[in-house]
Every structure is written in C-alpha cells, then in structure tokens.
C-alpha positions in Angstrom: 0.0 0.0 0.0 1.2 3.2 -1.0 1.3 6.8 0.6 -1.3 7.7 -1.5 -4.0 5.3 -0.8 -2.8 5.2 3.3 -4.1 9.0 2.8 -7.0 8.4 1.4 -8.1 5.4 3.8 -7.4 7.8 6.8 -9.5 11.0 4.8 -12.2 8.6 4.2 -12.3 7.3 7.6 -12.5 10.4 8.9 -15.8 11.2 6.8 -17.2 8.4 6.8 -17.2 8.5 10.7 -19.1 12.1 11.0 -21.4 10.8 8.1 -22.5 7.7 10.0 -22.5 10.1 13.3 -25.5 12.1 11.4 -27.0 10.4 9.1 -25.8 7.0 8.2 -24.2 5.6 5.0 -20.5 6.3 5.4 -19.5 2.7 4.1 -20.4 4.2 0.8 -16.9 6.4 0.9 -15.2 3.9 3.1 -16.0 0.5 0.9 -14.8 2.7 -2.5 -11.5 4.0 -1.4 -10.7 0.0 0.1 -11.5 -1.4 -3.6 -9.4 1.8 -5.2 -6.9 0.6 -3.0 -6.6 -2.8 -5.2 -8.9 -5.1 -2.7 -11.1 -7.3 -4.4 -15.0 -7.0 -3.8 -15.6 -9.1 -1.0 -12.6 -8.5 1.3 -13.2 -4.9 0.7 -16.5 -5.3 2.6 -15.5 -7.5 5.0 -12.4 -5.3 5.6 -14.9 -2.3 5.6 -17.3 -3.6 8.2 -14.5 -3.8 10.6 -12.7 -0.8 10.3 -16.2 1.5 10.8 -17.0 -0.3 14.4 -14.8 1.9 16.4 -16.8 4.6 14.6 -19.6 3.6 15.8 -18.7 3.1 19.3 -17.5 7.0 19.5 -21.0 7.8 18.0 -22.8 6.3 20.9 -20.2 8.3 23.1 -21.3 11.4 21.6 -25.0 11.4 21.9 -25.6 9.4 25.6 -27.0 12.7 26.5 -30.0 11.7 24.3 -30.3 7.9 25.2 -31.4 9.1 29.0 -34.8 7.2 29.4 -34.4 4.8 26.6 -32.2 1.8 28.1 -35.2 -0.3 28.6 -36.0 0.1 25.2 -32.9 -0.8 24.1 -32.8 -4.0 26.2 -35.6 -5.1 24.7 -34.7 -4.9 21.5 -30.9 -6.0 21.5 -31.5 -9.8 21.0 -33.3 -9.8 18.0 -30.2 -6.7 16.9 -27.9 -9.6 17.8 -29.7 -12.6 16.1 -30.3 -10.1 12.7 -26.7 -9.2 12.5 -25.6 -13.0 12.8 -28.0 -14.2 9.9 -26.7 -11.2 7.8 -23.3 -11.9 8.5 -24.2 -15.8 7.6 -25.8 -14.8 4.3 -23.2 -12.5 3.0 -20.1 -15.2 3.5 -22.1 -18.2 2.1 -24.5 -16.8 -0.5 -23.7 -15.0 -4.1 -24.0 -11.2 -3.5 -25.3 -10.0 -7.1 -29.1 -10.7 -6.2 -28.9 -8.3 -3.1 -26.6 -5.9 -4.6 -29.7 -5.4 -7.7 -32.2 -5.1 -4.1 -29.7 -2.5 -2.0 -30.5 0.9 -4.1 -34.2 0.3 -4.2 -34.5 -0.4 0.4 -32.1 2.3 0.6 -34.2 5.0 -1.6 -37.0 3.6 0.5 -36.0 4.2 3.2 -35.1 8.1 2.5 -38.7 8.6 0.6 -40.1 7.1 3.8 -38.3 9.4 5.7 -39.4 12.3 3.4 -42.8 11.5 3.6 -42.9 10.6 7.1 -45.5 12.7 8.1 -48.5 11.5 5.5 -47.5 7.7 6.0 -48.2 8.5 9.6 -51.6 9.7 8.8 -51.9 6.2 6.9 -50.5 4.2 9.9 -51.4 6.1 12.6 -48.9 8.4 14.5 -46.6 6.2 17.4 -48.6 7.8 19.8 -51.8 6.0 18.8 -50.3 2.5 18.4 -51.1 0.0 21.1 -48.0 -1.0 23.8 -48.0 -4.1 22.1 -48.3 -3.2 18.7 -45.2 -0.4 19.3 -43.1 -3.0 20.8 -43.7 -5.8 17.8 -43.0 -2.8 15.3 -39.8 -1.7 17.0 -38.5 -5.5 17.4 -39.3 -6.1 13.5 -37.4 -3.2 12.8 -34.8 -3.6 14.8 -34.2 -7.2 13.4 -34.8 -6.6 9.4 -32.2 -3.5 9.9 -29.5 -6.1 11.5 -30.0 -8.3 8.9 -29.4 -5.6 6.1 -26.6 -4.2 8.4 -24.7 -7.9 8.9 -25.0 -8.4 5.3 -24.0 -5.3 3.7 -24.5 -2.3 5.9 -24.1 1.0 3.5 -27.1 3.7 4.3 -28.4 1.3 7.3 -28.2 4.1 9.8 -30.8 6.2 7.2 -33.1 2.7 6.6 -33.0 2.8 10.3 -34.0 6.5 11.6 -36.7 6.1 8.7 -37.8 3.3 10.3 -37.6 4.4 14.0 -39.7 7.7 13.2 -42.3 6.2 12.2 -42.9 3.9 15.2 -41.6 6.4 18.2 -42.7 9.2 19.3 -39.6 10.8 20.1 -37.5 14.0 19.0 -35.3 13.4 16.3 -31.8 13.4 18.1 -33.0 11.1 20.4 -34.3 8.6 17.6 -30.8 9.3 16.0 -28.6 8.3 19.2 -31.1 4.8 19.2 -30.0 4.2 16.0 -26.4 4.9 16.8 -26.7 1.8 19.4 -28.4 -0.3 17.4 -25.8 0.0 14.6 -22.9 -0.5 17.2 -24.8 -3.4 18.1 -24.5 -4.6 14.3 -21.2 -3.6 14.3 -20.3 -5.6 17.1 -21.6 -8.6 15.4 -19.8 -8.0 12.4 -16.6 -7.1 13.7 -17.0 -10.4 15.5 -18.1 -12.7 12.7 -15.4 -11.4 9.9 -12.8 -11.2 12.4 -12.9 -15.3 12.6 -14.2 -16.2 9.4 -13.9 -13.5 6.7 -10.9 -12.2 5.0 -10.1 -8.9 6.9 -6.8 -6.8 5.4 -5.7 -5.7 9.0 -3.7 -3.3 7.6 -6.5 -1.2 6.0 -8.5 -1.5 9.8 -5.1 -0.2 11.1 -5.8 2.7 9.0 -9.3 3.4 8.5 -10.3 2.3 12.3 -8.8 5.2 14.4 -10.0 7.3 11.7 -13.7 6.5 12.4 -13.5 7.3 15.9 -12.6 10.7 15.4 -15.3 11.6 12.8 -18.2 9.6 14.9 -17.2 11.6 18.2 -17.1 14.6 16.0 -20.3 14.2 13.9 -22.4 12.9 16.7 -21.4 15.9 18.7 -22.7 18.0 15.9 -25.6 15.8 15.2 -27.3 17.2 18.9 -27.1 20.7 17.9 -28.7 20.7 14.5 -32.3 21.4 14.6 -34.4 18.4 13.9 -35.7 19.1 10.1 -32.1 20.0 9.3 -30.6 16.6 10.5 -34.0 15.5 9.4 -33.1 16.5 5.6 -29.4 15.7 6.0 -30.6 12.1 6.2 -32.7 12.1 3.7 -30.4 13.9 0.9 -27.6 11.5 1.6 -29.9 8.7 1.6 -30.9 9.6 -1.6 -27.9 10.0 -3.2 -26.6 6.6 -1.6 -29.2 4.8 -3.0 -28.8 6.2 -6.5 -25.0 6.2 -6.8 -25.7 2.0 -5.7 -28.3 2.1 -8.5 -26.0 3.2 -11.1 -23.2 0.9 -9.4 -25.4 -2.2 -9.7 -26.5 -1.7 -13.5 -22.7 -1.1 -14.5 
C-alpha cells in the first residue's frame, strides 16, 4: 500500500465516521476508497465492516446525552439486533451477492422517501402515539431485526433505513431517535466485527488505517448531530440517503 492510498483510507475514515454520526451511510466512501486501493469486492466489505465499528462506538459516546430514558428500550430490542446481524453476517459469506446488490439501491431510496414522507405515512398508519403498547413494541423488534440483517450483510445507508424506520414507530424527537439508532448500529457492528474477524478475509492493515480514523469523525459528527435542529438533521438524512441509494443504482447496472 502506498502513501497515497494510506491518505485516502485515513481521509475517508475520517468522513465516513461524521457521516455515520448524522445520518448514516458512510461505508459508501469507506467500501470505494478499500476497492481503489486494489482489494477485491468481497474482502473490501469484509475489511470495511470492521474498520467502521470503532466509529460507531464513538458515536454512541457522543450522543448518551440523548439515550437518557431509553435503556429499557434498548434492552428489549438487542436480542433480535444480535440474532439479525448474525444471519446477515451468515448470508453474506455463504450466499452470491449480485441478487442483493440489484435489491440494495431500491431499500435504501425507501427508506429516504419514507423518511421524506414521514408525516403523510403517519396519517396512513397512525402516529406512534396512537399505536397500542404491544403493537409499538412488535414494530420496533421487527425493525430492529430486518435493519441487523441488512446491516450484517451489507450495511451501506443502514443508519438512514434505520432512523426512517424508528420515526415512524416512536414518538420521540429526532436526536433522540438518532442516538437509538447509533446503538443499534454498534450493536451490528459488534456482530460483524466479530463474525469477519474469525471467518472473513479482513486486510488488517486497511482496519489499522481506517479504524482510528472513524472514531474521530463519529465523536465529532455525533457531537454536531445534537445541535442541528431536527428538520435540518432530518433532511441531511434524507439527501444522503438519496444520493446513496442512486449512486448503488448506477453501481449495480454497470
């Protein structure tokens, strides 16, 4: 590996860190700059999944101010996280990719028009406060294990597929529906990190690289994350959804 692509593993870390931090979606810089680096398809992703974990981690760090009052929820909902992130992780290192990679664009551009439209698919579904106890806490496990499964197998735009999902189901501010996300993706993360590290084949010299790098821009984008109103995060999420899921469109007809 060169000094040129050492520079651009540690630049993209340090993006894709603050992206994940506010919106989600930073594997999409991340997973690029490993396969410009020479890695083949497979170990790039591999490689990519465990390099943005510390990431994660320092985005949890940065918003626990807004995940006051919401352990209990997240206790609920980190087995099925856990049993998601294993069956992803299962499906991506024993099945073909291409039929998932032609699916990816289209849950991912979903998810940013549901986000976009979150306000008139509430009037179809109901808003969270009018769901039933039960109902809310089947919804929230459902999402909570779908995401891990997208997030074991490939992960790009899963933080977005996630808030989209969370908004519709909570009624909570949207800082506070963004930190839940941030430990539900570390809990994917953790998964992953622990699944490739034995079985997949991880370049430990790109993690080296693009791992400390994460940290800095989660911390960093996290902490920005609480101070943005909630329709600017709000449309943050929603543009770079949309221009994840296009730019994996045009990726997956090439």
């Amino acid at each position: 590996m060169d000094l040129g692509h050492v520079l651009l593993l540690i630049l993209a870390g340090l993006v894709a860190g603050g992206i994940n931090a506010l919106a989600g979606g930073g594997s999409l810089i991340t997973f690029p700059s490993l396969i410009a680096t020479g890695l083949p398809s497979v170990e790039a992703n591999v490689t990519n999944s465990v390099s943005v974990f510390p990431g994660y981690v320092s985005s949890v760090l940065g918003s626990r101010a807004d995940l006051v009052g919401q352990w209990r929820r997240i206790r609920a909902v980190l087995p099925v996280c856990v049993a998601g992130s294993v069956l992803g992780c299962t499906l991506l290192l024993v099945t073909p990719a291409r039929a998932f990679e032609l699916t990816v664009p289209f849950l991912v551009l979903g998810a940013a028009a549901t986000l976009f439209f979150q306000e008139r698919l509430r009037g179809l579904v109901g808003h969270p406060r009018a769901l039933g106890p039960r109902r809310r806490a089947i919804t929230l496990q459902t999402v909570a294990f779908l995401g891990a499964v997208y997030g074991g197998y490939f992960g790009a735009a899963l933080g977005v597929m996630y808030v989209a999902a969370l908004a519709l189901v909570l009624d909570e501010t949207f800082t506070r529906i963004n930190a839940l996300k941030n430990v539900l993706t570390v809990t994917v993360g953790a998964i992953t990190l622990l699944t490739f590290a034995l079985f997949g084949p991880v370049d430990w010299s790109a993690v080296l690289l693009l791992a400390p790098a994460t940290v800095v821009g989660g911390y960093a984008g996290a902490t920005l994350a609480r101070r943005l109103p909630g329709r600017v995060l709000k449309a943050l999420i929603v543009t770079f959804g949309t221009t994840i899921g296009l730019v994996l469109l045009a990726r997956a007809l090439t």
